[in-house]
DRENTOR-493573 format. One line per field, with one value per residue (C-alpha): chain; x, y, z. Coordinates in steps of 0.2 Angstrom, whole numbers, plus 5000, padded with zeros to 4 digits. Layout:
ch	[A; ...]
px	[X; ...]
py	[Y; ...]
pz	[Z; ...]
***
This chain:
ch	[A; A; A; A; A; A; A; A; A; A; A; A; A; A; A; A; A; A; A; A; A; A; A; A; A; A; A; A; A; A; A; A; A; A; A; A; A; A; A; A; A; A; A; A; A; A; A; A; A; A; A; A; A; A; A; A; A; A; A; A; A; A; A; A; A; A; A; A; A; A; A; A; A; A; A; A; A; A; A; A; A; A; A; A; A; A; A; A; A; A; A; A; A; A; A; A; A; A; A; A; A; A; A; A; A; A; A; A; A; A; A]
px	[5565; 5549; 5539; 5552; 5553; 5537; 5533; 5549; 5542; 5524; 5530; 5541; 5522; 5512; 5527; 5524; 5506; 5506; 5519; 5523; 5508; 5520; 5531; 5516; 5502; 5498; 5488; 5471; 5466; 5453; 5467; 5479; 5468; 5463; 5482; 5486; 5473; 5480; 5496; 5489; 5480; 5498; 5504; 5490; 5492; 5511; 5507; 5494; 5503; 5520; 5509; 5500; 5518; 5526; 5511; 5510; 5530; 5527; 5528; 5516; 5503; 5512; 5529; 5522; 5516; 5531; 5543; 5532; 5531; 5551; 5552; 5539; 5552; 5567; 5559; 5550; 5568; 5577; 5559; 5561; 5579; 5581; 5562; 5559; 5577; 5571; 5586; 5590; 5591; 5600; 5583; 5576; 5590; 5587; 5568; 5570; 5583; 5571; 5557; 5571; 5573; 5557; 5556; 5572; 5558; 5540; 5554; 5564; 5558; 5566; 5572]
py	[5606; 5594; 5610; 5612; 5594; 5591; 5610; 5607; 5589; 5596; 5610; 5600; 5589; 5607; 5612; 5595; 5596; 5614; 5613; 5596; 5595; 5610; 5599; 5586; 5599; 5583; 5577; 5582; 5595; 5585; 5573; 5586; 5592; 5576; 5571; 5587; 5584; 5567; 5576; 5589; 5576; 5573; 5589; 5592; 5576; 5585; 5602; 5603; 5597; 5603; 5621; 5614; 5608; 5626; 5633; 5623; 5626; 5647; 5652; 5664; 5660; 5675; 5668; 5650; 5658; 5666; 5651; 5642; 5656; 5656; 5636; 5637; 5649; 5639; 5622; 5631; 5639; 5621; 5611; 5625; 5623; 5604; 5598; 5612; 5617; 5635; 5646; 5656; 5673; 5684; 5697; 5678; 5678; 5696; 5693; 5677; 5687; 5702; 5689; 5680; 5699; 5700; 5685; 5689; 5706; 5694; 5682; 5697; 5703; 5714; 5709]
pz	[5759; 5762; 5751; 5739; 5729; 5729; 5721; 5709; 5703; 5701; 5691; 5680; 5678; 5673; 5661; 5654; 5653; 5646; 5632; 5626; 5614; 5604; 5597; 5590; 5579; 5571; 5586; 5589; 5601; 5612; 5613; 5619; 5631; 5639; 5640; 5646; 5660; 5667; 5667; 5678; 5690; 5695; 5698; 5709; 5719; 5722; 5722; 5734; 5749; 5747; 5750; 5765; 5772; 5769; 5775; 5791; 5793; 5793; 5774; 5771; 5753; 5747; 5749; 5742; 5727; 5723; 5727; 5714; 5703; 5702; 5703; 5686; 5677; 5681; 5676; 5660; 5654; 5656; 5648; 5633; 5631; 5629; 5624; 5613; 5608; 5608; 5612; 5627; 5627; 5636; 5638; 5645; 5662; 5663; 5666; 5677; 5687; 5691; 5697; 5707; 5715; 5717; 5727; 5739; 5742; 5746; 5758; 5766; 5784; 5790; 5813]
***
């Protein structure tokens, strides 16, 4: 739990700092970019030590980068449904759901 809010919050700041520029063209780019990057200095600030906290506490980098990989597609699908009212598909679940197996595979040890 103490690796999991901080990598949901500081994926909800990526998803943030990736995509909400799509809904404004109007703005320039360097502008973009450079609100992109404060965006990003947050995620960081978030990001970096919930993976020394799971790491400390036994996760693996392989398992971290997987848990945020899965955290990243959950947040992404709920940021694209309400902020850019894109529809999801049912091709979309199927995806997520194979990387949510593939997740149960990098955390499974077998006793």
């Amino acid at each position: 739990m103490p690796t999991l809010v901080p990598l949901i919050a500081s994926n909800v700041f990526m998803t943030f700092a990736w995509y909400w520029h799509l809904r404004y063209k109007d703005i320039a780019l360097w502008k973009v970019i450079l609100i992109s990057w404060l965006v990003a200095g947050i995620e960081y600030c978030l990001a970096v030590p919930a993976n020394r906290i799971g790491h400390n506490s036994g996760m693996s980098g392989s398992q971290l980068k997987i848990l945020q990989e899965a955290i990243t597609l959950a947040v992404f699908l709920a940021f694209a449904a309400m902020y850019l009212k894109a529809p999801l598909k049912w091709n979309h679940l199927v995806g997520f759901g194979f990387v949510m197996v593939g997740v149960a595979f990098v955390f499974y040890e077998r006793g």
